[in-house]
N, C-alpha and C positions, 0 to 999 in steps of 0.2 A: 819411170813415172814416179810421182809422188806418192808415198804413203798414203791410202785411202783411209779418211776415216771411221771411226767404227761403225757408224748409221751405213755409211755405204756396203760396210760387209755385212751387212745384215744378211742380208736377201739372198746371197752367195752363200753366205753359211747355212744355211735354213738348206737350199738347195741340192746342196753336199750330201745331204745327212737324210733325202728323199727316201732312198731309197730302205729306210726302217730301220738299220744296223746301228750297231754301236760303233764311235767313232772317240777316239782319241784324240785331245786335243793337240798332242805333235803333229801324228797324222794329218788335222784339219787345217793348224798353221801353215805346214809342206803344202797341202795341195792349195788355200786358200793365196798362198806368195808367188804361186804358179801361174794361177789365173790371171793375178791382178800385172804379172809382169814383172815383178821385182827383183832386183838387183842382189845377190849377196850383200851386198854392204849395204842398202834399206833395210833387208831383213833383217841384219848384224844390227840397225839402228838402236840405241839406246834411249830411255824415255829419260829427262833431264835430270834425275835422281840415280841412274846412275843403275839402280838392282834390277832393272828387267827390260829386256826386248819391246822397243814402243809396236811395233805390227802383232806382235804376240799379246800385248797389253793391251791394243783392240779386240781384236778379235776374243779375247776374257769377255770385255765390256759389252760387245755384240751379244754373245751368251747368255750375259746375266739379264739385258732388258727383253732376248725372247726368252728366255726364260719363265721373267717374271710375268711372260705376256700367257703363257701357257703353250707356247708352240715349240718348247723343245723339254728333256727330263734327264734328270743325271742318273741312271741306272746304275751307276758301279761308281767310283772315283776315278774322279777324270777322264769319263767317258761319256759321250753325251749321245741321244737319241731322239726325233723327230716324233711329236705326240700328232693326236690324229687330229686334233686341232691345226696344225702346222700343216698336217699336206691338205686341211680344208684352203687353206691358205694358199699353200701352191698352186692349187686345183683352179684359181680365179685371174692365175695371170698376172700376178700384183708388178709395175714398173720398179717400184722401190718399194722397202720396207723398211721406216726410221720411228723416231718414238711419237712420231704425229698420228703414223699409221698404228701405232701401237696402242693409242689412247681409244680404241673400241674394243679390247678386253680390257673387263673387270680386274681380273686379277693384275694387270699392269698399273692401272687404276690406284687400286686398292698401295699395291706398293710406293708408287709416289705421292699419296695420302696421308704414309706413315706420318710425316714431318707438317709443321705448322703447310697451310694454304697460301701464305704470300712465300715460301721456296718453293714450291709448284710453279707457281706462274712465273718464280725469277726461271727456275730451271727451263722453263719453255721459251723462255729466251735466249734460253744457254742455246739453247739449238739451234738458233737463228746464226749462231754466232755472231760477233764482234757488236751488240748491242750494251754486252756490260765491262766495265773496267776491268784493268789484270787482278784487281782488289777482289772484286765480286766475282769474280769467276777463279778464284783460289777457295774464297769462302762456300760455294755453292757446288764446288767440287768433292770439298772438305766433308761438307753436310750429307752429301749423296754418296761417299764412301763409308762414312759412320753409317748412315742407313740400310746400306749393302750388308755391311758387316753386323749390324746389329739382328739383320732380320737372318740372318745368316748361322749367327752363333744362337737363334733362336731354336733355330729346326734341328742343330746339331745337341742340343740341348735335350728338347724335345725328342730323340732317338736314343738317347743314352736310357740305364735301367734304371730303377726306382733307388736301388743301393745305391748306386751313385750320386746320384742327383742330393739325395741326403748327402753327402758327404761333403757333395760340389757345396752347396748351402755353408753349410758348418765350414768349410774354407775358405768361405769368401769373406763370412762375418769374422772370421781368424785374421785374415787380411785387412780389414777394417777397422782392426782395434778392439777387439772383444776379446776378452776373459785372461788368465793370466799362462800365458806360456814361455814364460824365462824358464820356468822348471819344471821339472818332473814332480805331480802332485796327483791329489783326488779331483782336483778343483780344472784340471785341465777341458779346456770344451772337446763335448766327442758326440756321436750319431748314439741313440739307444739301440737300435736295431732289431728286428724281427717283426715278426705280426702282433704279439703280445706289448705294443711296446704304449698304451693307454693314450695313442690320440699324441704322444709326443714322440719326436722323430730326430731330436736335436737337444743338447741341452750348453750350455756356454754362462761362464760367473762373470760378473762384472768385477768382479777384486779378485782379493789374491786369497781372500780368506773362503773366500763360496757363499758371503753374507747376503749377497744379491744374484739372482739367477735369472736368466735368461731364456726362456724355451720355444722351442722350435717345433712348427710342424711346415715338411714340405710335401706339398702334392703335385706330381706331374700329369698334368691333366690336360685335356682338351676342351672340354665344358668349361662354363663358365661356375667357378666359385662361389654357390647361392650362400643365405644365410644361415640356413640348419647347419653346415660345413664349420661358419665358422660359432655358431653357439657350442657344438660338440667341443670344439676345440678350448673353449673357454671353458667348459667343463671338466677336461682335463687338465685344465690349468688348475681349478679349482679344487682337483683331487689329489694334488702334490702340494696346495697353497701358494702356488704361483701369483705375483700379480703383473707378472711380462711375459709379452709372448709375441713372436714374430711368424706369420704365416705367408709362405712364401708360395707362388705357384707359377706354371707355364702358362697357364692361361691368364685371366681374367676374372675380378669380383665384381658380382651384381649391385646393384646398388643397392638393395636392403642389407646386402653385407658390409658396404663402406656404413652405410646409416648405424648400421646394429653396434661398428668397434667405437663411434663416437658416445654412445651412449651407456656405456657401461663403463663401470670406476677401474677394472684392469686396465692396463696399458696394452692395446692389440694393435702391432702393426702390419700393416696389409701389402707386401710387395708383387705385382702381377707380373709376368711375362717378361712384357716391355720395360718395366725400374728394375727390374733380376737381370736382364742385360746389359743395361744400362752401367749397374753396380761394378758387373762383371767387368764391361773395359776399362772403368776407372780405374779400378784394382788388379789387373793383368792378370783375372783368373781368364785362363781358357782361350787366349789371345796373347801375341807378339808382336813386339816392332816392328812392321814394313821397312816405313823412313822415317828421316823427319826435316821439316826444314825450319829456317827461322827466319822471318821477315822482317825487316830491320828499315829504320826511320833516319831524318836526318836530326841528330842531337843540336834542339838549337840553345841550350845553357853552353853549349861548346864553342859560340859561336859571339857569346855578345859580350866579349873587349874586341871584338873587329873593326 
């Protein structure tokens, strides 16, 4: 039989995984190729890039939208387990489970939300299939892998320790062109470090001489970013004689906090959660290559002494 697509393993996969255990996703592949019938050489199938098993590439894909839907949880790496949402779910009988049925939880919701409102509604066509061009549906693919991954490298983020996270910061603005690192100097960007360390958590020169400075506070937080957070922090600026300062966080600032860095003569930049990840794939912190491909036109200056 044909390769089933991933909406169709949904329901099957969910099913596997009833019985409350942790489940490995070789394990799930093996038994999922079993059910459906497959052939060694379908399983063998390649996805047209060439790096990974297309039946193994669903069945990811299956994962990540219950996932996001709240009816399964990744307990270990690369282990996945059935939340009690998911056997509310079995418990009703359901025929199919695809991302139609998936759009009565929130949290699935909330995930396809990430991105502008008109790739929502292109993506709901996606499912329909064959309603959009090979154009749009590479583009709206593209969109919804970046979203994967962005929401993804968010939470992994979010799990690492406070040391770190200072450090990821300060590396990433290293990556972007900040402060002078041809040499070994005073003037080199580095994390201050400790509890003592006045409300700054980073510090980075714009030249080579240390004439302009840069400081940093990161916060790994869940709350949202109010504005007392960031007046302390411009206070510390204030107590070194800083007039820049970049405050980076996991979460999010409230709006009295965006209102507050408009209105004061320091320069305060505010990066939440979502523009820290963001930053992050531009600049290959924390992320690698998969593939790549290139789409390519017909040159028509090639064309007119014809």
């Amino acid at each position: 039989m044909a390769i089933p697509d991933f909406q169709s393993i949904m329901l099957p996969l969910l099913k596997l995984l009833n019985d409350g255990k942790e489940h490995s996703i070789s394990e799930l592949v093996d038994k999922l190729s079993a059910s459906f019938g497959l052939s060694e050489q379908e399983v063998k199938q390649l996805v047209p890039s060439g790096f990974q098993r297309t039946f193994y590439n669903r069945v990811l894909w299956a994962r990540v939208y219950l996932s996001k839907a709240g009816l399964l949880v990744t307990p270990s790496r690369g282990n996945y387990q059935i939340t009690d949402e998911g056997k509310n779910v079995l418990s009703q009988n359901p025929q199919r489970i695809d991302m139609k049925f998936l759009e009565r939880f929130d949290g699935y919701l909330v995930f396809k939300g990430t991105k502008k409102k008109k790739n929502q509604d292109v993506l709901n066509e996606l499912a329909d299939e064959s309603k959009l061009t090979p154009d749009e549906i590479l583009s709206e693919a593209y969109n919804e892998i970046q979203n994967r991954l962005s929401q993804d490298l968010l939470s992994r983020v979010k799990e690492c320790s406070s040391f770190f996270f200072e450090h990821l910061v300060v590396g990433l603005l290293v990556k972007m062109g900040y402060g002078d690192f041809t040499r070994k100097s005073t003037g080199k960007a580095k994390t201050t470090g400790g509890s003592n360390d006045g409300g700054i958590d980073g510090i980075i020169p714009q030249d080579k001489l240390g004439l302009d400075t840069v400081y940093i506070q990161a916060k790994k937080w869940e709350n949202v970013v109010s504005r007392p957070e960031i007046q302390k922090f411009v206070g510390a600026l204030e107590g070194v004689r800083a007039r820049k300062g970049i405050f980076l966080t996991t979460s999010t600032f409230s709006e009295g906090a965006k209102n507050y860095v408009k209105n004061i003569d320091k320069k305060v930049v505010l990066i939440d959660g979502e523009r820290l990840v963001e930053l992050m794939i531009d600049n290959d912190i924390g992320v690698a290559l998969a593939t790549s491909y290139q789409i390519k036109k017909i040159d028509s200056d090639y064309f007119t002494d014809e």
